[in-house]
Every structure is written in structure tokens, then in C-alpha cells.
N, C-alpha and C positions, 0 to 999 in steps of 0.2 A: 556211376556217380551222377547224381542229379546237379543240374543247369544252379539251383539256388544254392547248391554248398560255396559255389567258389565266387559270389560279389566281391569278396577283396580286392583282388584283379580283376584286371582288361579279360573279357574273354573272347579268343581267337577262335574261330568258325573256320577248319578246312577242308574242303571236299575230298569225299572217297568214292571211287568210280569201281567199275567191275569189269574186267577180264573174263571172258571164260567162264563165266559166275560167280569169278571169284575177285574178291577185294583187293583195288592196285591203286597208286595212288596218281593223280592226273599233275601233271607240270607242273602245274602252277603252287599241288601242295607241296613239293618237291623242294621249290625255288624256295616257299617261306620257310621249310624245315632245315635247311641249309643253312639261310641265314640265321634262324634261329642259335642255329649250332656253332657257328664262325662266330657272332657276337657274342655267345654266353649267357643269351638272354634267359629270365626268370621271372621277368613280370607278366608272363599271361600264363593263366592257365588255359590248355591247349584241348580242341574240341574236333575230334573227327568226325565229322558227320557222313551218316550213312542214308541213302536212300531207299533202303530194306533191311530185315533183321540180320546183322551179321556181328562181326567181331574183330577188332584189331591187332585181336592174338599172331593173325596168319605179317601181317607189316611190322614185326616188331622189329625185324632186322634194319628197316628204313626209319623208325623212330630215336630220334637220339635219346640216349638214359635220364639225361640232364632234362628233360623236359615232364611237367604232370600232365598225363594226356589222358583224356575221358573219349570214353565213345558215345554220340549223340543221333537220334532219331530224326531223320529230316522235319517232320511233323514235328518236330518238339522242339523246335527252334524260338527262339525268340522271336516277336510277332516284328520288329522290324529289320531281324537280320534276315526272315524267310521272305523279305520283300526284295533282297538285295542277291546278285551272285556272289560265292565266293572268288576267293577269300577271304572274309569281313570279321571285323571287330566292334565287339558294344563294349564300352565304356562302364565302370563302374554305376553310372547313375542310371545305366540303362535305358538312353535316353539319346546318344548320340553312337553313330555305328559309322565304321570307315570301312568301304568298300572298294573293291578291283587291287590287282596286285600290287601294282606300282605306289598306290596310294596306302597299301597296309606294312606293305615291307621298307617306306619311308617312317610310317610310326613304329615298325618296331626299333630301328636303327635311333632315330628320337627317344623311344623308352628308355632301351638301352644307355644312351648317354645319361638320361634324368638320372640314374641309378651309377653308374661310370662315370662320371667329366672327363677324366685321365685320359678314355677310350679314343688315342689319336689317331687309330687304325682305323676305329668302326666311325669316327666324324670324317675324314678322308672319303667315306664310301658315300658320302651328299655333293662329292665336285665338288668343282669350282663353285663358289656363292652359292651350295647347297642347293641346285639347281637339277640333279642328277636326276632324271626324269618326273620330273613334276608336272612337266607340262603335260596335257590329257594327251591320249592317242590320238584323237578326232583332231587335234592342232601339229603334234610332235612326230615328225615320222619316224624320229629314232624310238620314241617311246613307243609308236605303231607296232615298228621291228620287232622288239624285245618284248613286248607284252603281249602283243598278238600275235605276230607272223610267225618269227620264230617259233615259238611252242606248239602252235596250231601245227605248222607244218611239218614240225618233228614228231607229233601224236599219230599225223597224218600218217608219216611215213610210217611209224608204228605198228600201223593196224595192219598197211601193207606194204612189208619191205620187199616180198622179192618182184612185188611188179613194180618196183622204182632203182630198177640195179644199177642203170644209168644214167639215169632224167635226176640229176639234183634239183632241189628244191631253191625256188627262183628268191625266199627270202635268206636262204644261205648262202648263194649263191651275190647276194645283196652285203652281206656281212662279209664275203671274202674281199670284194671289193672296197669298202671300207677299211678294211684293214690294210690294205696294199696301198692306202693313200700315206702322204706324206699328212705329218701331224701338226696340228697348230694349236699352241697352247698359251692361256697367259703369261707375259712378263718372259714367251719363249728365246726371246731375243737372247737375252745373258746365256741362257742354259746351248743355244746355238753356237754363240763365241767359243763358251768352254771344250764343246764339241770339236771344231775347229782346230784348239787348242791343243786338244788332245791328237787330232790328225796331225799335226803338224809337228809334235813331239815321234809320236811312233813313226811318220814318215823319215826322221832323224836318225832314228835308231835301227831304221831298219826292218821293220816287223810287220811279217805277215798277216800275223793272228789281230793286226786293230780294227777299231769301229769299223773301217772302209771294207774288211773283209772279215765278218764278225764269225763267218761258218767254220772258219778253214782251222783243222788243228782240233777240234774238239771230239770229245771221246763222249759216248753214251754218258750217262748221267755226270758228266763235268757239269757246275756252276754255271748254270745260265749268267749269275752275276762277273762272271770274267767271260762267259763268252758274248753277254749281248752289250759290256760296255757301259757308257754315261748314262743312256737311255734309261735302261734297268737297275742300274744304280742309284740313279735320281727318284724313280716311280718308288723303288722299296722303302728308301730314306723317309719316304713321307709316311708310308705304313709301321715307321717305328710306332714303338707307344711312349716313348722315354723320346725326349727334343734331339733334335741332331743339329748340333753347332753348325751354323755359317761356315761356308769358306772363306776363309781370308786370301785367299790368291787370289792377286786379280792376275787380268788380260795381259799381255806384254802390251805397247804401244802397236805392235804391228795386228796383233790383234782388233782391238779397240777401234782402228780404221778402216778395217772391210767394211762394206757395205752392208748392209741388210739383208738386201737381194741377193748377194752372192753369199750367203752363210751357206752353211749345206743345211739339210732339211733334217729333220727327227725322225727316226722310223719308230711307227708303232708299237708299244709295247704291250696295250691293253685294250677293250673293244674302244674308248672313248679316245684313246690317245695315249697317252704318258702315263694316266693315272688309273689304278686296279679305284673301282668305281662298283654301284650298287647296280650298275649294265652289267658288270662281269661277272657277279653274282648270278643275277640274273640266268643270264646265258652256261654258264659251266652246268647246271644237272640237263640244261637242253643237247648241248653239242655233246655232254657226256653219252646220254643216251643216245642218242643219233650217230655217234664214232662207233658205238660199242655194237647198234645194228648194221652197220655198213661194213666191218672189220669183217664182220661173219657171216654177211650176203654179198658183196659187192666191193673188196677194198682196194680194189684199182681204182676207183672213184678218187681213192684218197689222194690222185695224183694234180687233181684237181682243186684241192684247197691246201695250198702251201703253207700260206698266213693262217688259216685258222689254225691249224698244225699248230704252228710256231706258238700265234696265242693259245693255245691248250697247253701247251709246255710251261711258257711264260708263268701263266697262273696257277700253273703247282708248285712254285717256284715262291710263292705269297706266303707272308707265314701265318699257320690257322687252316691254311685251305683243306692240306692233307686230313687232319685234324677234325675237322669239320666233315670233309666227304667220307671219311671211312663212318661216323658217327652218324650218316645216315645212308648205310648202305654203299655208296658209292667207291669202290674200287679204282682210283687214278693211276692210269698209266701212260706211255707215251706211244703211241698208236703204229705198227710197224708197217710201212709200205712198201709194198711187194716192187721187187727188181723189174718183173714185167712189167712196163709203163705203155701208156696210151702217147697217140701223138702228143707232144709238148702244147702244140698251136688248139685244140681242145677244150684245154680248160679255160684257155683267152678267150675262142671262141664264145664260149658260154656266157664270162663273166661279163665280154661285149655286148652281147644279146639282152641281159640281163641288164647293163649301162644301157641302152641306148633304148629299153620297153621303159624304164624310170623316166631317163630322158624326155622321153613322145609325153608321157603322165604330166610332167610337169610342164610341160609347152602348152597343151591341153588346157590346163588348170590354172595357170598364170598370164593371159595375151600380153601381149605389149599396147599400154594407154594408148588409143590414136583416135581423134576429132574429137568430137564434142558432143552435146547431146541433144541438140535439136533435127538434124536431123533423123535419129534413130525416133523423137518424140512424132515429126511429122509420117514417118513412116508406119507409126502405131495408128494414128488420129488417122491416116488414109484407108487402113484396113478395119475403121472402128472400133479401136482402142482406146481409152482414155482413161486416166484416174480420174477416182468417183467417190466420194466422201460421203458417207450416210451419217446422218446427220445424230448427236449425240443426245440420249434419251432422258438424261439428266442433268445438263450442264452445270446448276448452280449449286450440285448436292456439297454438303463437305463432311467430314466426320469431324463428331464435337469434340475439336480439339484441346479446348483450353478446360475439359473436365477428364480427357483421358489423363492414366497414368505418366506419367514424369517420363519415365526409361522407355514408352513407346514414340515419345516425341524425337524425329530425325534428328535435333538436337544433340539428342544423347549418344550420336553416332561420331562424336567430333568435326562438325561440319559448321560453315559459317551460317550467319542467319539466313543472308539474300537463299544459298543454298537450302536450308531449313526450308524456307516457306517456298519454293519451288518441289524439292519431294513431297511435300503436305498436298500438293497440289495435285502430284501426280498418283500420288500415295487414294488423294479420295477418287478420281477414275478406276483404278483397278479394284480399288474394296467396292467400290459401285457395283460394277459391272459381273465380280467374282460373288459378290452378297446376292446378287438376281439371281445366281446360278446354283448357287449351292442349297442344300434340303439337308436336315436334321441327318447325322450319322456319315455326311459322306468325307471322303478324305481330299483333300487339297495338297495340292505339291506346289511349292514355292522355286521353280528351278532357276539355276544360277543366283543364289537369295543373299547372297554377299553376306553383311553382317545382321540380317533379317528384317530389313524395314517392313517391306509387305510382310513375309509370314508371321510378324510377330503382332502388328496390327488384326491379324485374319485371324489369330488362334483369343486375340482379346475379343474381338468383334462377334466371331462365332463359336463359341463354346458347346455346340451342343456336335462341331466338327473336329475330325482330326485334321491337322498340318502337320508335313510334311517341308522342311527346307533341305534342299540337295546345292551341295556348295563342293567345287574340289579345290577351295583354298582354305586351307586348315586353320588359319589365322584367323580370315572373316567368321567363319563356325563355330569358334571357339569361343568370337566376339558375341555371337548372335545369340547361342549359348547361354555366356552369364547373361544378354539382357532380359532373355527368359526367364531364370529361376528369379532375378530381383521381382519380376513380375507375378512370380508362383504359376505360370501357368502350367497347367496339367497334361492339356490334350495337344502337344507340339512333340515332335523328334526331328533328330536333327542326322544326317546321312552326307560323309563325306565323301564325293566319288562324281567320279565324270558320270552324265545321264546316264549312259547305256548301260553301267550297271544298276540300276534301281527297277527291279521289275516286277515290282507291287503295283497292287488295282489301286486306282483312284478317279474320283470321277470331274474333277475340276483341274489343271493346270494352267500353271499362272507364271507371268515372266518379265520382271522391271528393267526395257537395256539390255535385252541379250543382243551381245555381239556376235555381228556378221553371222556364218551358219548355226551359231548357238539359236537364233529363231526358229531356222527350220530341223533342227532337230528337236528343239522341245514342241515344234507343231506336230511333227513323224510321230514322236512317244506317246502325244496327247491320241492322237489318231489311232495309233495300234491299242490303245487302252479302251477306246471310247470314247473318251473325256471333252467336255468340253474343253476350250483354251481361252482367256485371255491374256495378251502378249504385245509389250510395247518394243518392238525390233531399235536397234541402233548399230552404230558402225556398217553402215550399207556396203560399204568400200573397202571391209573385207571380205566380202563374199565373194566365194571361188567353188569350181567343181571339189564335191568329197566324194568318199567311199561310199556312202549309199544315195547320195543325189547329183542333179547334174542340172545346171541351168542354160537356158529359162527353165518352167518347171512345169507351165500348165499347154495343156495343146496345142492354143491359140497362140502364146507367146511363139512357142516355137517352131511353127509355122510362121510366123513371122519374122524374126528376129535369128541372129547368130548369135550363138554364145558369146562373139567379141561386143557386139553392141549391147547384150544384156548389161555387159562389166561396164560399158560407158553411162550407163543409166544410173548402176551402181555406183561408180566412181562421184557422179553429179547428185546423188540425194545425200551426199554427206557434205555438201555444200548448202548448209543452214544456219551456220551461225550469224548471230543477231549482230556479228559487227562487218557482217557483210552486208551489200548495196539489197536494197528490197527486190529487184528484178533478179539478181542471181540465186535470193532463200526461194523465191519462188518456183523459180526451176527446178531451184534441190525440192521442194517440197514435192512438186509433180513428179519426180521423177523418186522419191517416195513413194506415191503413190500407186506411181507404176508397176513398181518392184513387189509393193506389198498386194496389189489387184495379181499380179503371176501368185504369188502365194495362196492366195484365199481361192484361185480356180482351180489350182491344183488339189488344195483341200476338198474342193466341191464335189472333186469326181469321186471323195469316198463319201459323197452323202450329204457333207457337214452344208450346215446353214455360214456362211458369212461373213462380216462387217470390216470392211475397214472405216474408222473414224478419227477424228481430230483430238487429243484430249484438251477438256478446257481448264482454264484459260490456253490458249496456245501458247503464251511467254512460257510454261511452265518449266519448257524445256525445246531448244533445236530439234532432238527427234519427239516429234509427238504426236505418232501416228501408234493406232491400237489396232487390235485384230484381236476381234471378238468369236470363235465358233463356237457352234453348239452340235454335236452330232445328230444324227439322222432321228431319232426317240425325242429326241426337243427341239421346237422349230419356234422363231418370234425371238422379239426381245421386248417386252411390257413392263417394264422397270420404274417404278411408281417410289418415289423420293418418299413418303410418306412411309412406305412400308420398308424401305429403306435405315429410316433414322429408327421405325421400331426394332428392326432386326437387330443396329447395332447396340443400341440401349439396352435390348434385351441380353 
């Protein structure tokens, strides 16, 4: 079936990988065919993409019935879903595409409801405030876990299980321990008393079989729900679909006065805590596969994760789940481990090793604040160091505000005036400096573009260029979006997803206020592209070591400096607000400066030309420092106002 029969629907983009030659499908398609299946979803029609001539015939066993699947030519992909990894979805209007998994298998659970409200099951799988991994990997470690580690690691072991027969895998190994923590959940206080309550009942009565000794007594497929107690009782209640009346029992008095601190704790029932979530989704076709190859290369291992056990059990135990796994291939069972056991002290071993390498990561990555930052500035200034502000090549330009359209004025963004005429401000630096850069045909990315100030200015201003906004807040996108079509513009798409998944060419990147390392990841992406960047950094003070960088960043600095005092530099350039004393914004600005001079040498060692500068007016805003590069093929900055105001006119 061809790409244009099915515009009525969303269409879903999932990767098909190859085995042996032959067509298998990779995690992550795995996880969206799953949920597809557990929710019941019908609003996409579903797109296997192949990256040579093959067939889906040989997967039908892993595709659910319920679902319209077409099989799709990598090449013949939609021109901005081939810019993106999957698994992505374009949007009816062809126009806006959501990208990486975490961020597709929240919009199908969103479809889903649009079409169901009832569905108190599949709204349950957003947590708490609907929070259930939203946050990007590059900030969330749990969403790191589950979208990267996990699966990566379990592919890993995939390829090769019998040289990993006893070395588990240090992100599963990350997940047992988690699970083995005591649970903390909103509002868990009440649901603790109840707990309590109930000890304190079967303590009465006598019985072996209560919450304090949840194992004892149970027979092969007896009711998790009477063996694991309040815990499991409470998690499923919520997965009804039909309301489940309040308790009207309250506490006795003697209840009601325990302390806090001495309630007993909640054990785990689900990867997040208490509640079957879009994690546990997630996770079931990964540990699925990984039990099912370690069962039958290595299942003395199994002696080593107790709790994931127990959560695999748990969550067959969901209703839908069975349902849903047989419907795409998956076989659930409850994993049998062998009498022969390993030492007991082994698997602690491990999971210690495993605590305490996170541990060092995060000591590493977080110092503790100590002094101040004059010293560490004298320390610069003695080895030749200093911020150095190049001076700004347009100052007075503006873009003619009061003839542009309505819906491009910040205004229209819900924002107060004084605010209005400060983004205008900052709005005509970047269109400056992005206008000198850009040439007829090339594409611009607007990353982190919130509700689209800059890219929707860029795609008015330059019309004869494509834009690009990359935003992973579905709200802002959605926002930026409609101010688009009011505007009719043409040459703009719009990409939901944390950067790293967008991996289309483009030759200008652009960034208003990326916070802490969101700079130097959109500096890294600009760089592996080519592209030039210009990029106004802000939130100094959270920038911390990540997975692909580590500060300082440039040679000099770190030769000089320790990564504690970098973070004091950091800490001190977010000290510029304008109702602070004038010698302490000065400080923060220098040490701006500083911070953005390690960024731009680091950039230089691959070539790039460039600029830190001031933008003008400096009220426009506390952080109003730019970083301007240009890669190694264009060098200068000759930025002439006059050919400026033609560009945009034009």
C-alpha cells in the first residue's frame, strides 16, 4: 500500500532490522506493538519500514490482527520522518512528526484516550501528573534506563548470549536494585496506615500467610492478589476501567497515632513503585526476551534477580497484559529456577558493584558548592585566561516589527508587554545573525523552539529556506503549530523529540535559552552536521558532567581548572539578575563569559570559527550572551544591516 492511501490517520514509522538476513523486529518495535495491543489502539495506520526489499509476511506471528500494517521502503519515507530515528509518527497534516520512543508511545496512550475517555487503565499508564517518562533521557535517568539501557543491553545480550552466561548486564543489574528499594508514593501515607492495619489484624488472628510474610503458603499460579496483599490490591484497583468506590474504613485511633517514620514501608509492586505505568510497558517485551535467552543459556543467573522475578510475575497478573503478549508473539510465563543455586552473597555482590559504579557517577557529576568565584577567576587571568566579548556587528538592526504579521509578534505567545518587547529584542540578534548565515535552499533547525518565536520568524523571514523546530514538549509544538498555519507558512515542520533523535542534514542551527547542557548538545549536533550555530546559552548553574561530555570542555580550561571549580564558575554566571547589586551581575557576566570562551575552544578544535558576543541592548535579557560559529568552509562574520533589512523584506 502506498504512504498517500492512508492521510486519514497518524501514521506510525517502525523499524525492521535483520537477523541472519532475515526480517526481526528491534525492541523498541516490540514495545510500540505491545502497547499498541494492550490499549486497543486504531488510530494509526501502522508502517513497517524496511531498509531492503523484503516482506512482513515472515513477522506476522509478532503483529497483532487488530492492527493495519503496510510495509514501507526506507527511501520512501516521508522526507521529514527520514530525518528522524524511529520510531516516529507524522501527523495528518504532514507537517509535524514525533520522534524516539518514549515520546511516541506517550502519543499513542494520548490517541488512545482522544478516541476512549472511559480508558482508566490506559490514563493510569501517564503516573502520577502524567509525568511517566516525559522527561528526555539526556535529563531523566530512569527514562535513560528504559529507553536506552535496558533495550540496548538486552539487543546486546541478544546478538551474544553464550559469552554473557554470567556477567549480567550492569543496566539490569540497575533495575534489580530498584526494584528491591522500598516504594515512595503520593499521598502514601494513608495507604501505609492501611498496611499497618492490616498487620496488625492478621497479627490477631494469627496468620502466617499476611503482608509480613507474603511467600509462605502459596502454590504455583495462586492469585498474586491474595498472595502479595494491599500493595497489589491497591496498584490493580487503579487499573480498573469501571471507578472503585472509596474505603470508608478509617484507621482505629491507635492507628492514626503512629508516626510517619515508623509506618512500615510499601514493597514494590511495579518497575515505578505501586503503580503498572508506561515503564512497565516498556520493560515486559525487553526482560521478556532476555528471561527467555538466559532460561536457555545460563538460568542459574536467574538466582540473581529475585525482584525482577517477582515484577514479571506481578505484571502478568495486569489485566490486558496476557492478552496483549500473546497478540504479539509473546508467550508469558513464570520463569523456573533451577535448585542448583549460586552463592546467595553473589547476586548482592553484583547488585553492590553496580550501586556503588552509579554511586562514584553521580559524586562525579554533582560536587558539592564550595567558595566562591574569584578565586578560580584569578586563577584563569594568571594562566591567561579571560572572557573576551567580540564585539557585535549589528547592534542597532531590528526586524520591522510593526509591519510583520499579527501571530508572529511574541505577543501572541501570551506573554506580558515589558516581556514582548524584550523577546523582540532578542528575537532581532538571532534573525541577524541566523539571516548572514543562511543561502537560498538550506534548512535551519530551531532547537529547543518552545512555542516557535525564533522559527516562526525564520520561516517568515526566509522563505526561499526550510525550518525546522525540534521541541520534546508537546504542548509548546502544538502551540507553535497552530501559529504557523494562521500564518500559512509553507516551508516550516515541526518534530517532537529530544535532539538526538533528529538526524537530518541541515546547515544552520539555532537556539533561544537552551538550558544548562541543552547548549552544548545543540553545539555537538550543529558540529557533527557541519552547520553552522547560533545559540543564546542560559541556566549556567545547571550544567553538570553527561554521557557524551564532560567539563571543562576545551584543553586550556582543563589544564587549568578542576571540574569542581568549573561548576563554581557555573554556579556564579547565573547570578545576573537586574535586581541584583551591579558588581555581583558583573561577576555572573564574566563568568559567562568564561564558561561560554571553554565552549567556543572546544568547538575550535573541530575547525569552527567562533564568537562569543553580547546581544543588544544588554537589558534584553540576564543571560545575553551568543555564540555564534561557523564551520571550517565559512570563515568572517560581514553582516551588513542593509542587506539584512533586504533579506527580510524580501
Amino acid at each position: 500500500m502506498k504512504h498517500t492511501e492512508a492521510k486519514q490517520y497518524p501514521s506510525l514509522y517502525l523499524e525492521v532490522g535483520t537477523q541472519n538476513e532475515d526480517p526481526c523486529l528491534p525492541l523498541h518495535t516490540s514495545i510500540a506493538l505491545f502497547l499498541l495491543s494492550y490499549c486497543e489502539c486504531k488510530s494509526f495506520k501502522v508502517f513497517l519500514v524496511f531498509t531492503k526489499p523484503a516482506s512482513s509476511l515472515s513477522l506476522k506471528n509478532q503483529l497483532p490482527d487488530t492492527l493495519d500494517v503496510s510495509d514501507i521502503q526506507e527511501k520512501d519515507l516521508p522526507h521529514l520522518v527520514r530525518g528522524c530515528r524511529l520510531p516516529a509518527v507524522l501527523d495528518e497534516t504532514g507537517r509535524l512528526c514525533r520522534a524516539g520512543l518514549a515520546v511516541v508511545l506517550r502519543h499513542i496512550i494520548n490517541k488512545t484516550l482522544e478516541a476512549e475517555p472511559s480508558r482508566n487503565d490506559v490514563l493510569a499508564l501517564l503516573g502520577f501528573k502524567k509525568t511517566c517518562l516525559k522527561a528526555c533521557a539526556e535529563v531523566s535517568k530512569w527514562t535513560r534506563l528504559c529507553e536506552i539501557g535496558i533495550p540496548m543491553a538486552v539487543e546486546e545480550h541478544l546478538k551474544n548470549p553464550s559469552n554473557q552466561q554470567q556477567q549480567l548486564p550492569l543496566s539490569i543489574l540497575t533495575l534489580e536494585r530498584r526494584l528491591a528499594e522500598p516504594v515512595k508514593v503520593h499521598n502514601d501515607d494513608k495507604i501505609r496506615r492501611q498496611k499497618l492495619q492490616e498487620q496488625r489484624r492478621n497479627e490477631k488472628k494469627g496468620s502466617p500467610g499476611g503482608p509480613e510474610n507474603p511467600d509462605s503458603g502459596s502454590e504455583p499460579g495462586q492469585s498474586l492478589q491474595v498472595k502479595d496483599g494491599l500493595e497489589l490490591r491497591a496498584a490493580l484497583a487503579k487499573l480498573s476501567v469501571e471507578s472503585v468506590p472509596a474505603s470508608t474504613t478509617r484507621e482505629n485511633s491507635e492507628i492514626r497515632k503512629v508516626r510517619t517514620t515508623d509506618l512500615p514501608p510499601l514493597e514494590h509492586v511495579f518497575a515505578e513503585g505501586l503503580y503498572f505505568t508506561l515503564t512497565d510497558v516498556v520493560l515486559l517485551p525487553c526482560i521478556y526476551h532476555y528471561l527467555c535467552s538466559v532460561q536457555t543459556q545460563a538460568a542459574s543467573t536467574l538466582h540473581q534477580l529475585p525482584h525482577l522475578l517477582r515484577w514479571y510475575s506481578r505484571v502478568q497478573e495486569v489485566p490486558g497484559v496476557l492478552r496483549a503478549a500473546k497478540a504479539c508473539g509473546m508467550t508469558l510465563t513464570i520463569p523456573q529456577v533451577p535448585t542448583s543455586s549460586i552463592p546467595a552473597q553473589s547476586a548482592e555482590d553484583n547488585i553492590t558493584s553496580s550501586m556503588e559504579q552509579e554511586e562514584s557517577q553521580e559524586m562525579t557529576s554533582q560536587p558539592p558548592f564550595v567558595g566562591g568565584p574569584r578565586p578560580t577567576m584569578t586563577k584563569l587571568k594568571e594562566n591567561g585566561i579571560e572572557a573576551v566579548f567580540a564585539p557585535h556587528p549589528c547592534p542597532a538592526w531590528t526586524l520591522p516589527w510593526d509591519s510583520l504579521p499579527a501571530a508572529i509578534n511574541p505577543t501572541e505567545g501570551k506573554m506580558s508587554n515589558i516581556r514582548a518587547v524584550r523577546k523582540r529584542q532578542q528575537l532581532n540578534n538571532l534573525v541577524a545573525m541566523v539571516t548572514e548565515l543562511a543561502r537560498p535552499g538550506y534548512t535551519i533547525v530551531d532547537f529547543c523552539s518552545g512555542t516557535g518565536h525564533v522559527g516562526i520568524v525564520l520561516a517568515h523571514a526566509l522563505p526561499h529556506c526550510q525550518v525546522l523546530l525540534i521541541e520534546n514538549k508537546e504542548e509548546s509544538l502544538v502551540r507553535a503549530q497552530s501559529r504557523s498555519a494562521e500564518l500559512g507558512l509553507e516551508n516550516i515542520g515541526f518534530i517532537q523529540a529530544n535532539l538526538d533523535y533528529f538526524t537530518g542534514p541541515f546547515q544552520v542551527g539555532v537556539a533561544l535559552h537552551a538550558c544548562g547542557v541543552a547548549t552544548d548538545m545543540v553545539t555537538e549536533h550543529c558540529i557533527q552536521a557541519g552547520a553552522a550555530f547560533v545559540i543564546s546559552p542560559c541556566c549556567y548553574g545547571f550544567i553538570q558532567n553527561a554521557i557524551k561530555f564532560t567539563f571543562p570542555k576545551s584543553k586550556r580550561f582543563q589544564e587549568t581548572l578542576s571540574y569542581k571549580e568549573h561548576m563554581i564558575l557555573c554556579r556564579f554566571a547565573d547570578q545576573t539578575a537586574v535586581q541584583l547589586p551591579p558588581d555581583r551581575r558583573l561577576i555572573g557576566k564574566q563568568c559567562m563569559g568564561l564558561v561560554d570562551l571553554d565552549r567556543s575552544w572546544a568547538a575550535e578544535t573541530h575547525g569552527y570559527s567562533v564568537q562569543v558576543m553580547t546581544m543588544e541592548p544588554e537589558s534584553c535579557s540576564p543571560k545575553n550572551n551568543m555564540l555564534v560559529g561557523k564551520p571550517p568552509q565559512r570563515s568572517g562574520l560581514n553582516v551588513d544591516a542593509g542587506q539584512l533589512e533586504t533579506a527580510v523584506h524580501n
